[in-house]
N, C-alpha and C positions, 0 to 999 in steps of 0.2 A: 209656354211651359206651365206643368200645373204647382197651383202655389203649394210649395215644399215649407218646411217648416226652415226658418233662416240656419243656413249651417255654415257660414263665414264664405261661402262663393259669391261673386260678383258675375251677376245673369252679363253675356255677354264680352267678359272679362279675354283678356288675351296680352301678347308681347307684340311690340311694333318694333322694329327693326332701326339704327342708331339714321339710315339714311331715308327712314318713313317711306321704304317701296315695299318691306312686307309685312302682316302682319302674322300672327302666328295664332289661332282659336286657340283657347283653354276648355278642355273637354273635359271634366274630373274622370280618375282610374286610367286614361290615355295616355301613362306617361309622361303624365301635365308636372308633376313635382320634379323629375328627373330636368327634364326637357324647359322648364321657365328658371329653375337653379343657374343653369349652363346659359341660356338667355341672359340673364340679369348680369351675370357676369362676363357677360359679352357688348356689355351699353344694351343694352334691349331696354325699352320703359313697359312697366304694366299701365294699361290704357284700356278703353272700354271701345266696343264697337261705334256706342254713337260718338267718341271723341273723335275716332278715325275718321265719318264719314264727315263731320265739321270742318274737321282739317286738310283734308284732302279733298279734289276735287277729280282726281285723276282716279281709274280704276287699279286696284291694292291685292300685289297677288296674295291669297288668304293661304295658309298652308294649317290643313285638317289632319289630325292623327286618327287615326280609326285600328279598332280592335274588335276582335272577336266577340259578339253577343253575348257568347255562351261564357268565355273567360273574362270580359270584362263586369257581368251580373254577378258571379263568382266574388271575384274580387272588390266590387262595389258591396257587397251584400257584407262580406267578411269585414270589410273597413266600418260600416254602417254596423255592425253585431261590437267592432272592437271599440267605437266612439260611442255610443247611445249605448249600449244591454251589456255588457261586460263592466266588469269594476272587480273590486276589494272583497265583495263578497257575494261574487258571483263569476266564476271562471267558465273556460270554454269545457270544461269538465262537466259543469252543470249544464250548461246549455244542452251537450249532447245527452246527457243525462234524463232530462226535459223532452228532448224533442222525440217525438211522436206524430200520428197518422192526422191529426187534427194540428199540430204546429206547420206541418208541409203543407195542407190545403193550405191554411190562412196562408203560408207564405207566399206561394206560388199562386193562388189566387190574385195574388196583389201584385207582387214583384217589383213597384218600383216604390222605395221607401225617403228616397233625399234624392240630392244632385249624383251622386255616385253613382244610382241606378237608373236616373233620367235614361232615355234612349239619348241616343247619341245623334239622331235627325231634330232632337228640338233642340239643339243647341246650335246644330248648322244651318236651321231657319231663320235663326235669327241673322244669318244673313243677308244683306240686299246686293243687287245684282249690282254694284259699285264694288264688289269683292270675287275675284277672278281664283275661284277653287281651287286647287293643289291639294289633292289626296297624296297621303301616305300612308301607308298598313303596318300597323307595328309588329312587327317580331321578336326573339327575345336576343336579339344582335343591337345591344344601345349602341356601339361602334356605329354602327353604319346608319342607323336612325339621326343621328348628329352629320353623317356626311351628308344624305340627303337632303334635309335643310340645308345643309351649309354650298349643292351645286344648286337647287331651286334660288337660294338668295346671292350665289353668286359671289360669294364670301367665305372666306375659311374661318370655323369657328374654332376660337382655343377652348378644349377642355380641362377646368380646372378639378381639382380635389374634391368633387362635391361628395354627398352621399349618395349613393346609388339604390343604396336597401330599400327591396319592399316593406312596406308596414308588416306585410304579412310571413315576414323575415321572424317578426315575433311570435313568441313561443304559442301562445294563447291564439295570435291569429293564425299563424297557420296549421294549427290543430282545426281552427272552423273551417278556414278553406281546405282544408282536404278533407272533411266530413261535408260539407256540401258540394264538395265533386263530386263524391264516392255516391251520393244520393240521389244526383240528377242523372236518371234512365231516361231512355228514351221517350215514354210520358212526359217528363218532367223538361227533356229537352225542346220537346213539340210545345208547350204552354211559352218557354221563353222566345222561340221562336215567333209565337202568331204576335206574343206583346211586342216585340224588336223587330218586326216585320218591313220596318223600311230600313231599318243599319242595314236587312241581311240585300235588302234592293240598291244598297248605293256602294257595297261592298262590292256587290255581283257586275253593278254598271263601270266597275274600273277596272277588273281582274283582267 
């Protein structure tokens, strides 16, 4: 992983399961907030990879959530504008206001600014082969994203009253994510593509 500036994630972080047969990766933007809510309140521990691979010696089905490049860059970038560059005296108003033909190079030039917009293959390298893969593709059905865990683990999960809102539920942020939808053309879709070049290969090797 490249060293990101600390932003309260725990590299390799994730939920283990109350009978320690799965564990669950924490991807940040992957529905990780929704999805670790529902966990904790289901006995799940927050645990780290190398605690699992100490404690167990058996291989650990891993269950991976995976999202769309294009809408999870979107939405990492949006969270990243509403935690870091947004405030009190600086709204998404300004931002748009601001942004210009030299704001989009530097940004798309770069594109990955914290954990939000890591790709999504550095977080499943951390991986070791003592962790038996389980893809699942997120869509926007959380009903059933919550079944699918719960036939992989083989356990019925109760869902409580959690919150479900995205960040980008707020007013501010979803002003920036739909100004950075509206933005990324086809250019712009090609640039996030070659950087997220193995998400779009491990997405393609499950479909």
């Amino acid at each position: 992983m490249i060293n990101l500036m600390h932003r309260g994630y725990m590299p390799g972080g994730g939920l283990w399961s109350p009978g320690r047969t799965t564990f669950v990766l924490n991807i940040p933007k992957n529905a990780s907030t929704y999805t670790l809510n529902i966990l904790r309140e289901n006995s799940w521990d927050h645990v780290s990879i190398v605690h699992v691979i100490t404690q167990s010696k058996n291989p650990i089905d891993t269950i991976i959530l995976l999202r769309d490049p294009v809408d999870r860059w979107i939405s990492g970038f949006t969270t990243y504008c509403a935690n870091y560059i947004l405030g009190a005296d600086y709204t998404a108003g300004q931002f748009i206001k601001d942004y210009n033909d030299l704001t989009e190079r530097l940004i798309f030039d770069n594109l990955i600014f914290d954990d939000h917009t890591e790709p999504q293959s550095t977080f499943i390298d951390q991986l070791t082969n003592q962790f038996n893969k389980k893809f699942i593709i997120i869509t926007d059905d959380r009903k059933k994203l919550i079944e699918d865990i719960a036939t992989i683990t083989g356990n019925k999960l109760t869902v409580p009253t959690v919150d479900t809102n995205s960040s980008e539920d707020n007013q501010d942020t979803k002003i920036i994510s739909d100004f950075m939808r509206s933005r990324v053309n086809d250019a712009l879709q090609t640039k996030i593509f070659d950087r997220y070049y193995r998400d779009y290969e491990i997405l393609q090797n499950i479909k």
